[in-house]
VEXDREN-2710 file (C-alpha; in Angstrom, 1 decimal):
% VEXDREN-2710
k/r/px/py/pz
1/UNK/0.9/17.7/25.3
2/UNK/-0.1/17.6/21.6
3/UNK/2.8/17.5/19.0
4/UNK/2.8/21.0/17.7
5/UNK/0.9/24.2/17.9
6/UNK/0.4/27.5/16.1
7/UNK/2.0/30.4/15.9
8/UNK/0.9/33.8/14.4
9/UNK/3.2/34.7/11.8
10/UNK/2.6/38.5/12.5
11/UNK/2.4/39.2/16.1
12/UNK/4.0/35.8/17.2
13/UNK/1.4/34.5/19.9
14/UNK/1.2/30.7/20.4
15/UNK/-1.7/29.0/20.3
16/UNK/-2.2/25.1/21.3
17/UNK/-3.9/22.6/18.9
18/UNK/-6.6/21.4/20.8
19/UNK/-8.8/23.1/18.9
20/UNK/-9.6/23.7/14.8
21/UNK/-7.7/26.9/14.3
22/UNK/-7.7/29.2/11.1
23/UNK/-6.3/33.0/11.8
24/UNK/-5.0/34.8/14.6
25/UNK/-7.9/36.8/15.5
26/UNK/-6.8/40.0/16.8
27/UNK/-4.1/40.4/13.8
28/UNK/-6.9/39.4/11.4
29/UNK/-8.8/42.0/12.5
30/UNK/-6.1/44.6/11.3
31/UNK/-6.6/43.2/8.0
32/UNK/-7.9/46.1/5.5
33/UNK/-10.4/45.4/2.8
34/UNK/-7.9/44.4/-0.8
35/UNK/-5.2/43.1/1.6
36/UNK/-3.3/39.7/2.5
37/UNK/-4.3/38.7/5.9
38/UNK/-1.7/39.4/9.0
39/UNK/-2.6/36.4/11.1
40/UNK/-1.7/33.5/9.1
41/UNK/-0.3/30.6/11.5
42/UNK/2.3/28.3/11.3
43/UNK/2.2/24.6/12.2
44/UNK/5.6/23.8/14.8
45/UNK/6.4/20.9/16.4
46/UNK/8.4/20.0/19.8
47/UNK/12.2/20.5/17.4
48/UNK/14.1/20.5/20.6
49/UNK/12.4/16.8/21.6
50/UNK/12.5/15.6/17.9
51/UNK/16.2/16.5/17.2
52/UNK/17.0/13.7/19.5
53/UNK/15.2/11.2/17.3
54/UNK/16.7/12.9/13.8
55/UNK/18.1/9.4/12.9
56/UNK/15.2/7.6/13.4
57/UNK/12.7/10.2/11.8
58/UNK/15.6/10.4/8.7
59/UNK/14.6/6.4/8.3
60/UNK/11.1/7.2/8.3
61/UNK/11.2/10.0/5.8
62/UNK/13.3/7.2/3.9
63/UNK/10.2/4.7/3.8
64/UNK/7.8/7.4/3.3
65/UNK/6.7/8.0/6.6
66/UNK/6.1/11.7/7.8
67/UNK/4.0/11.1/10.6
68/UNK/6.5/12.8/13.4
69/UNK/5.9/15.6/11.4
70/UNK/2.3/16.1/10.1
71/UNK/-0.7/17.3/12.6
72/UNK/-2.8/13.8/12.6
73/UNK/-2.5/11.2/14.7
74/UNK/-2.1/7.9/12.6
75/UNK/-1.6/7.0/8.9
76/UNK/-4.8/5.4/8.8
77/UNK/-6.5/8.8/8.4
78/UNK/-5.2/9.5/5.1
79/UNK/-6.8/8.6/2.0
80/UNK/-6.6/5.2/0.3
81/UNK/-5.6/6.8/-3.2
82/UNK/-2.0/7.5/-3.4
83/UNK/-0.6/11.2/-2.9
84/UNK/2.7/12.0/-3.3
85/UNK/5.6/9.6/-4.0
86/UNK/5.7/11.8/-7.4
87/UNK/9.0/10.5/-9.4
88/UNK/12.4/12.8/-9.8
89/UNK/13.2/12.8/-13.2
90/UNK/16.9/14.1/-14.6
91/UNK/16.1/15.4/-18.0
92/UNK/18.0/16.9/-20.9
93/UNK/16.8/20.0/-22.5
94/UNK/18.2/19.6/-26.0
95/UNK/16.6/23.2/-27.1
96/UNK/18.5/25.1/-24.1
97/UNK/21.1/22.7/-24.1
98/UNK/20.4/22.3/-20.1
99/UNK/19.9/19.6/-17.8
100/UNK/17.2/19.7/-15.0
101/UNK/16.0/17.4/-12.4
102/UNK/11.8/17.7/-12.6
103/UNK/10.0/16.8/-9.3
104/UNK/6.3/15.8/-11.3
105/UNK/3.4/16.2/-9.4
106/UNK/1.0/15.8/-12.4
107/UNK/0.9/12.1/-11.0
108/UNK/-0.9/13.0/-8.0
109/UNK/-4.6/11.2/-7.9
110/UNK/-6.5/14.7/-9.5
111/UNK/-3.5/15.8/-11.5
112/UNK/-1.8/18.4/-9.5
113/UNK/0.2/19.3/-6.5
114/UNK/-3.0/20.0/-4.3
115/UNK/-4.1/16.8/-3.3
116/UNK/-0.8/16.9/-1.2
117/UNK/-2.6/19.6/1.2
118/UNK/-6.2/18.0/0.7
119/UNK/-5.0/14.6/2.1
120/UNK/-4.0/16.1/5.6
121/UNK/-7.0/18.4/5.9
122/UNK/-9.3/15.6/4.9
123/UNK/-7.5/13.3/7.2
124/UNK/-7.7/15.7/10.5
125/UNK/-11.3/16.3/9.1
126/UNK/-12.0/12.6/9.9
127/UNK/-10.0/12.2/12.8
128/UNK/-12.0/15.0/13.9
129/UNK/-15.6/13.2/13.0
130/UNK/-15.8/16.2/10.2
131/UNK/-18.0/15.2/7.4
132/UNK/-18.2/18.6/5.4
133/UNK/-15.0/20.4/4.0
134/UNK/-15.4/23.7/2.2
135/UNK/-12.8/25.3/-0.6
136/UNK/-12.3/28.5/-3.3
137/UNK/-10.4/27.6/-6.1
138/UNK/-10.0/28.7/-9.2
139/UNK/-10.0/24.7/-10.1
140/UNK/-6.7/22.5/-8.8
141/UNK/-7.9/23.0/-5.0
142/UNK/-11.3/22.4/-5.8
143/UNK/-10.9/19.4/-7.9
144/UNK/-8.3/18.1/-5.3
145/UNK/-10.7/18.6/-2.2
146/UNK/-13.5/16.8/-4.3
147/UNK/-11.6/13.7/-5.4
148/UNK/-10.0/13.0/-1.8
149/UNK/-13.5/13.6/0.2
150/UNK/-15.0/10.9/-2.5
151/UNK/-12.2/8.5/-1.5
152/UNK/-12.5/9.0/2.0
153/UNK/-16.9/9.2/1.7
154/UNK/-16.6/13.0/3.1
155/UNK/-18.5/15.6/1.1
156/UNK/-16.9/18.9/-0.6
157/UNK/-18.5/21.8/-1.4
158/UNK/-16.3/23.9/-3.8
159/UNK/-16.6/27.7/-4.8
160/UNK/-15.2/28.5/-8.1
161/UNK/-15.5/31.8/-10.5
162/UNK/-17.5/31.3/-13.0
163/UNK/-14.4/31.5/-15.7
164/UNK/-12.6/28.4/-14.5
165/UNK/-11.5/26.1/-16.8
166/UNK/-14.1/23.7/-17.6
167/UNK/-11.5/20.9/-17.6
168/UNK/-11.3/21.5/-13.9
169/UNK/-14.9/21.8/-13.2
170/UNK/-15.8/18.8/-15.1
171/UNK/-13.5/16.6/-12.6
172/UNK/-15.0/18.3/-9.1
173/UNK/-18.5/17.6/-10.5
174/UNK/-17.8/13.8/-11.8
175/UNK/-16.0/13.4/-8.4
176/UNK/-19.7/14.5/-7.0
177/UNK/-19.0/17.6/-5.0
178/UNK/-21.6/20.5/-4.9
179/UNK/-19.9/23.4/-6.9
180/UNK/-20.6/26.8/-6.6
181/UNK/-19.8/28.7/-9.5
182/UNK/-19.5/33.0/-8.4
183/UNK/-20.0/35.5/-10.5
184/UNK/-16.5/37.1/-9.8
185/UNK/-12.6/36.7/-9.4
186/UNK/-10.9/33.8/-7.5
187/UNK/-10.7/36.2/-4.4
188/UNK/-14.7/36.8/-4.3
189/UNK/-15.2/32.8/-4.7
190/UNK/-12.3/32.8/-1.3
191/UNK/-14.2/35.7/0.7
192/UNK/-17.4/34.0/-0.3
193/UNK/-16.4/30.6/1.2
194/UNK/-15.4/32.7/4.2
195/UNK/-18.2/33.9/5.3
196/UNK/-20.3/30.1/4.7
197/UNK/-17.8/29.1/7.2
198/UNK/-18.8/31.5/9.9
199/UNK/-22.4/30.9/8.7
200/UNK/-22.6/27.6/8.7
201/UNK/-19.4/26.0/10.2
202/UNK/-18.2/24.0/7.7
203/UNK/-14.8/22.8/8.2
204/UNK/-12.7/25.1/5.7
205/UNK/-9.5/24.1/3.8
206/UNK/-8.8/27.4/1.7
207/UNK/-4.8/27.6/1.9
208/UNK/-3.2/30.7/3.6
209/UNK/-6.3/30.6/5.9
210/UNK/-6.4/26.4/6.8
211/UNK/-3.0/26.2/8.4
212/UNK/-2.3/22.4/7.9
213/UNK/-2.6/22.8/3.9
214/UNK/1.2/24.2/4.5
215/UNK/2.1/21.1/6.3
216/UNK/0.4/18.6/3.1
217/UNK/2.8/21.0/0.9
218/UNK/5.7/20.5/2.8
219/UNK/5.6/17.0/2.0
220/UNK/7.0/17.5/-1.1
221/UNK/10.4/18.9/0.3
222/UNK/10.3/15.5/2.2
223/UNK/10.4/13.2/-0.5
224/UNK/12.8/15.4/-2.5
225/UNK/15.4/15.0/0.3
226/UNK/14.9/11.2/0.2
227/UNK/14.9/10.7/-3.7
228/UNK/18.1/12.2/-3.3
229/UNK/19.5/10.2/-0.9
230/UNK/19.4/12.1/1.8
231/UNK/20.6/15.5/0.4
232/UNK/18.9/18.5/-1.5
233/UNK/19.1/20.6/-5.0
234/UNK/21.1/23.5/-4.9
235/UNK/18.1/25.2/-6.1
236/UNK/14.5/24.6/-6.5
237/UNK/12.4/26.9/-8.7
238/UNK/8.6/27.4/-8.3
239/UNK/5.5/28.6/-9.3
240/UNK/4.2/31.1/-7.0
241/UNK/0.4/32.9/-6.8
242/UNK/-0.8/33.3/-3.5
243/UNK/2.4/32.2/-2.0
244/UNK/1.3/28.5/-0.2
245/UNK/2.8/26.2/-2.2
246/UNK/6.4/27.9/-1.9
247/UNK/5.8/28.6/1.4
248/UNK/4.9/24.2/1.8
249/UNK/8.5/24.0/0.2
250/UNK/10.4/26.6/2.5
251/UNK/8.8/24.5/5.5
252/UNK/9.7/20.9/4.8
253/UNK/13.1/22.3/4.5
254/UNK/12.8/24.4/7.0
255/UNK/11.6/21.5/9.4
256/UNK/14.5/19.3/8.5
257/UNK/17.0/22.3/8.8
258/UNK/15.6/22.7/12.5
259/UNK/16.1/18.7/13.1
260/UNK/19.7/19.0/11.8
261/UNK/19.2/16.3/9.0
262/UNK/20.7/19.1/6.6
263/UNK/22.9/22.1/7.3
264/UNK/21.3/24.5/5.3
265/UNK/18.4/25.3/2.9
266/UNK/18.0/25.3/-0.6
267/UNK/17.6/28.2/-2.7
268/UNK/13.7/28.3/-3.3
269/UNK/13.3/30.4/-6.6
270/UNK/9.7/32.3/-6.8
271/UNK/8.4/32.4/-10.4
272/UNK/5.9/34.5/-10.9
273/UNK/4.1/35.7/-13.9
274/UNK/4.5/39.3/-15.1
275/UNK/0.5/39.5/-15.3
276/UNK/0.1/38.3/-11.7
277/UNK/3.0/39.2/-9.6
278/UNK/1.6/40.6/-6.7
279/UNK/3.8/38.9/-4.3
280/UNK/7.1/39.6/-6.1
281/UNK/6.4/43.1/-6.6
282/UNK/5.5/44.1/-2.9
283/UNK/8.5/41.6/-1.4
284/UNK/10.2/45.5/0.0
285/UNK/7.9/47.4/0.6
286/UNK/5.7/47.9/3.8
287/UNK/2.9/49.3/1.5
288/UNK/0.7/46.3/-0.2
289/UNK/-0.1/47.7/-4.1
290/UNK/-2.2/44.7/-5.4
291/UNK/-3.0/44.9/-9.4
292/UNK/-5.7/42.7/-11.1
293/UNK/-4.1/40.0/-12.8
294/UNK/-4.0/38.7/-15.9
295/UNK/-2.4/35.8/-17.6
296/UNK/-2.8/32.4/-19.0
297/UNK/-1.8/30.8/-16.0
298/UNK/-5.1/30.3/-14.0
299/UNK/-3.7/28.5/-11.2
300/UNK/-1.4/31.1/-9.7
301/UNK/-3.6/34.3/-11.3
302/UNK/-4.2/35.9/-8.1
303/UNK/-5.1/39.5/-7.4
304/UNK/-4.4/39.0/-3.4
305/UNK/-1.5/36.4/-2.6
306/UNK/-3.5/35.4/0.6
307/UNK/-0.3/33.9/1.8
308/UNK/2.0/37.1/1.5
309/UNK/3.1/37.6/4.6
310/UNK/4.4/34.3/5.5
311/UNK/6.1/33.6/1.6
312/UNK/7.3/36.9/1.7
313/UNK/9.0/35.9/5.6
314/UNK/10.7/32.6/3.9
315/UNK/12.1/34.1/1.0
316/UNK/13.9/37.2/2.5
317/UNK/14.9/35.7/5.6
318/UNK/16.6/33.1/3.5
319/UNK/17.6/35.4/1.0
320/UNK/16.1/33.6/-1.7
321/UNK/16.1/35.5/-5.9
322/UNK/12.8/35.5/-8.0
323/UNK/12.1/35.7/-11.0
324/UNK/8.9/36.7/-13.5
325/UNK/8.5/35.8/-16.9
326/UNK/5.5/36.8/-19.3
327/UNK/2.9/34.5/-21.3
328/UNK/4.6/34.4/-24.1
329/UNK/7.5/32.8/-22.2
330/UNK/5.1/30.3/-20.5
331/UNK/3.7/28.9/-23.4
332/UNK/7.3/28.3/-25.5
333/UNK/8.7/26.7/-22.3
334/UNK/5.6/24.4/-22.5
335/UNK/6.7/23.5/-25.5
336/UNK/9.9/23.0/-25.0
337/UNK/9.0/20.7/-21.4
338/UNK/6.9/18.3/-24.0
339/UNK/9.0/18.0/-26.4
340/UNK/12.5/17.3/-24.5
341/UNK/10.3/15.2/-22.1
342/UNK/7.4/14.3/-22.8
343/UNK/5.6/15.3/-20.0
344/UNK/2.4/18.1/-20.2
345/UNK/2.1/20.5/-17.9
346/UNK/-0.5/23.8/-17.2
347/UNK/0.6/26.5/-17.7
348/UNK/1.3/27.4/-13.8
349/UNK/3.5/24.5/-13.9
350/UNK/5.4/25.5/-16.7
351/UNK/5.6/29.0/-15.5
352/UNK/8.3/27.7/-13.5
353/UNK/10.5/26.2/-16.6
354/UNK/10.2/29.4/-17.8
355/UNK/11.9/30.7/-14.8
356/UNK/14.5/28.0/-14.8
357/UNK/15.1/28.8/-18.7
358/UNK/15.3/32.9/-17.8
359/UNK/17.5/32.3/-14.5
360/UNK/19.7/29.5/-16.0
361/UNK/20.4/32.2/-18.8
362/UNK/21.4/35.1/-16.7
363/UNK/23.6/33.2/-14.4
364/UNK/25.0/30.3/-16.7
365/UNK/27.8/29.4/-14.0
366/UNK/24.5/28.2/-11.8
367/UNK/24.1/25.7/-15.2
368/UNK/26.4/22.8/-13.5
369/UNK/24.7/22.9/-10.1
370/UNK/21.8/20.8/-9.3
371/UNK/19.1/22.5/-10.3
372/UNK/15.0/21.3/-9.7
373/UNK/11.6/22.4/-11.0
374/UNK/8.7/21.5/-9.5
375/UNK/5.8/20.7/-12.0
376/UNK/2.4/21.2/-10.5
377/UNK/-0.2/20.1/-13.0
378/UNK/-0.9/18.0/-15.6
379/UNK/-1.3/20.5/-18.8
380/UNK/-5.0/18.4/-19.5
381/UNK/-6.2/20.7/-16.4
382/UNK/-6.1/23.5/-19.6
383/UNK/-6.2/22.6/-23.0
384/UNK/-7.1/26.0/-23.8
385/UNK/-4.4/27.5/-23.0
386/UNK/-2.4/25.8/-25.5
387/UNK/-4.3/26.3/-28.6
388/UNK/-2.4/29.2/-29.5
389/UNK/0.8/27.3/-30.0
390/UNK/-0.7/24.0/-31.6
391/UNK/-2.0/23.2/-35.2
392/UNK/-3.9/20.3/-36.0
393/UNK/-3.4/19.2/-39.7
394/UNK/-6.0/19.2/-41.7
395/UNK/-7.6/15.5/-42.7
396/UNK/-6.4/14.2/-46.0
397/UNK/-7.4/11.1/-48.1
398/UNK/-7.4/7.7/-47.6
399/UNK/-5.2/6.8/-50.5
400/UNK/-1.9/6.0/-50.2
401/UNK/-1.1/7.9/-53.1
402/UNK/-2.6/10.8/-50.6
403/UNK/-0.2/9.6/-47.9
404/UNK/3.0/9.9/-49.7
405/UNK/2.6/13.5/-51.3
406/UNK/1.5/14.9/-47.3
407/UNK/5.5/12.9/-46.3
408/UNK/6.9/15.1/-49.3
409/UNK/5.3/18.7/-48.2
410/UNK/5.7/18.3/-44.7
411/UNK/9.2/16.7/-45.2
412/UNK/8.4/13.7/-43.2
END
């Protein structure tokens, strides 16, 4: 009996991993053109069997070692570059007079929080004598999938619309994938790489389609709860745009709630922004209204949060508050992140800060809780982005006499 299996999030139907599974394929079907898909699946594992060895997993998580809860066999699958193990930092805001513990995931080998869900598909690809892995992305995933396949000598071929940032498409080329550039929106470069893989069969990792990307993501929630010593925030806020990554979060939680290693979950904060909220927007209604999106943050600008269905399950069920905040707010909390702590983040990362800043405000008796953002990205994925906010002083001459007059006008 393998360790866990699927379920479809819609219709419920089990389905054993002895196979490489994507969709349910009779919900799927149901899905209408401009929609999130129904059949998503979810990764569980034998909880009734593992509850029994809670203390012994807790030990594991505790030395970094998730393995009685991932889909692949050993360790020695994943890649040799080191994912994860991203420091907690407790940081003062001095401009919002506001303390926040920062979970920073810029550290990861490409930069962002992706390669978490590239080093399990990668490692089940190889476990699986898979040589060729598949991805949309509108840069993060793509650059992720290409750095771990050249670590681990597999090949990626990535799909990206043409208006990615070229930041990001500089690092999937130099890592020596094939890109595929599409003349279109992050969700033609998806449906595109959709259809290669029922072409051509390559192995696929697109998130809210590859089920174990959710079980890389989860990780995260793993490592929070042993940075912590074995508890967990009060809160956790987190950028959202087609749902995966905060659905990664509700599951690590989700799988230690089900273990009994905590007695309940965190609340997980959706941030959205206002130009690509999608998923917050449609969170009570039956009736999916998608808009184009439009915003600053590429990495969660997302007309169809592929993932809806299975987000939108975690957050209500566990009664979870979001919150949306506009470009304008994303780039000031950017500043704000640098300056109080000098770390740089894209703006999908600090899309969350903003939401922290925003929530923090509203409820200000929440202030003296624990509260946690998770920064996804290093903010040299998008220096564009930033230009609007920045000024780079004009040269001036190389007399000292030069020197001191620029220390009177700028008051240095």
């Amino acid at each position: 009996m393998n360790k866990y299996y699927y379920s479809c999030i819609n219709c419920g139907k089990e389905f054993d991993s002895s196979a490489i599974r994507y969709l349910c394929d009779e919900c799927s079907k149901n899905t209408e053109p401009g929609n999130a898909p129904k059949g998503v699946l979810k990764v569980n594992y034998r909880y009734d069997t593992l509850v029994s060895q809670k203390e012994s997993i807790k030990e594991n998580i505790g030395n970094h070692n998730f393995l009685q809860l991932l889909p692949i066999k050993s360790q020695d699958s994943l890649p040799p570059l080191r994912v994860g193990y991203t420091p907690v930092y407790n940081f003062n805001f001095r401009d919002k007079n506001l303390s926040l513990m920062v979970k920073d995931d810029s550290g990861n080998p490409t930069y962002s929080f992706k390669d978490r869900a590239s080093q399990i598909v990668s490692a089940f690809a190889k476990e699986n004598n898979i040589n060729t892995i598949i991805a949309a992305s509108t840069g993060n995933a793509g650059s992720s999938i290409a750095g771990i396949c050249a670590s681990q000598n597999q090949k990626a071929i990535v799909f990206v619309p043409a208006a990615a940032p070229k930041a990001k498409l500089s690092q999937i080329i130099m890592y020596g994938a094939k890109i595929i550039p599409v003349d279109g929106t992050y969700d033609d470069a998806f449906d595109l790489s959709l259809a290669s893989t029922q072409k051509f069969g390559f192995y696929n990792r697109n998130t809210a389609f590859n089920p174990l990307t959710i079980e890389g993501k989860k990780t995260v929630a793993f490592e929070i709860y042993s940075q912590l010593q074995f508890s967990i925030p009060e809160r956790i806020f987190v950028p959202v745009g087609d749902g995966v990554i905060i659905s990664g979060v509700f599951k690590g939680f989700e799988d230690l709630l089900k273990l009994k290693l905590i007695s309940k979950m965190p609340e997980i904060i959706a941030v959205q922004a206002k130009g690509s909220s999608n998923l917050i927007n449609n969170l009570n209604t039956d009736q999916q209204i998608f808009n184009c999106s439009n915003t600053i943050a590429d990495s969660i600008s997302v007309d169809i949060p592929r993932n809806f269905y299975m987000a939108r399950n975690f957050i209500n069920h566990y009664k979870c508050r979001t919150v949306m905040v506009d470009d304008g707010e994303i780039l000031e909390a950017s500043a704000i992140l640098s300056k109080n702590t000098g770390l740089f983040a894209e703006p999908a990362a600090t899309a969350a800060f903003a939401g922290a800043f925003n929530f923090l405000d509203k409820y200000p008796e929440c202030k003296n809780e624990s509260n946690m953002v998770i920064s996804t990205g290093s903010g040299l994925k998008d220096l564009n982005s930033v230009q609007k906010i920045i000024q780079i002083p004009k040269p001036i001459g190389t007399d000292i006499n030069n020197l001191e007059k620029y220390f009177d006008e700028k008051g240095i």
